[in-house]
N, C-alpha and C positions, 0 to 999 in steps of 0.2 A: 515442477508442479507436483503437488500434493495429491495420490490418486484417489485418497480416502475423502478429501473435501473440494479439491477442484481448484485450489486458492495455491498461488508461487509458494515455496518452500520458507521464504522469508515472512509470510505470513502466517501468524498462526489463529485460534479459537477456543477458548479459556474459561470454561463457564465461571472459574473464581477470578478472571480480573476484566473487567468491564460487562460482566455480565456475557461474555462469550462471543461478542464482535468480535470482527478480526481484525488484528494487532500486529504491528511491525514483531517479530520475534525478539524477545529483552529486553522490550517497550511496552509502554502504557498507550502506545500512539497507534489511533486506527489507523485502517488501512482508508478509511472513509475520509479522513486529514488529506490525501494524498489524493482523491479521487475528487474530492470539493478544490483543490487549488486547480489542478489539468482543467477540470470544468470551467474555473473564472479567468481559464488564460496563461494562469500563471508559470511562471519557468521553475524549473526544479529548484534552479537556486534560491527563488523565494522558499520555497517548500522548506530545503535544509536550513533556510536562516532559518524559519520557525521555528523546525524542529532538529534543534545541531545536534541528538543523539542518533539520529536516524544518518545511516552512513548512504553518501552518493551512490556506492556500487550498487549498496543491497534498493535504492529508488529504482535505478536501472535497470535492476533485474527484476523486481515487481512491474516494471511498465512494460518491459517487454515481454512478461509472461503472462501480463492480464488478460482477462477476456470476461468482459459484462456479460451479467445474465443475459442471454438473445442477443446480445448486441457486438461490436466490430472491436476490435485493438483498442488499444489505447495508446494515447500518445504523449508525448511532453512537449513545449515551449522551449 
């Protein structure tokens, strides 16, 4: 976890590439990608066929380190 912004280590905030969402790290891919699939259900695996630059370890470690504004863990399918 990142102490300066509160977001896993794999994620970063970039005001020159998407306007400063946060981004898988060496990706163009939010972290919101990731957070809209757990939302409709979907299994990680879906997630990486989407997105096959994004590596399984580092999903896992973002899901395990997430935590919503106000809100509880996060989980995966």
């Amino acid at each position: 976890m990142d102490p300066t912004n509160g977001l896993p280590a794999d994620i970063v905030c970039d005001p020159e590439i998407l306007g400063g969402v946060p981004i898988f790290r060496g990706t163009r891919v939010p972290l919101q990608a990731l957070l809209d699939h757990v939302a409709a259900g979907d299994s990680t695996a879906t997630f990486l066929d989407d997105f096959p630059s994004i590596d399984a370890a580092v999903v896992a470690r973002v899901l395990a380190q997430w935590r919503p504004p106000g809100g509880s863990h996060a989980s995966a399918a």
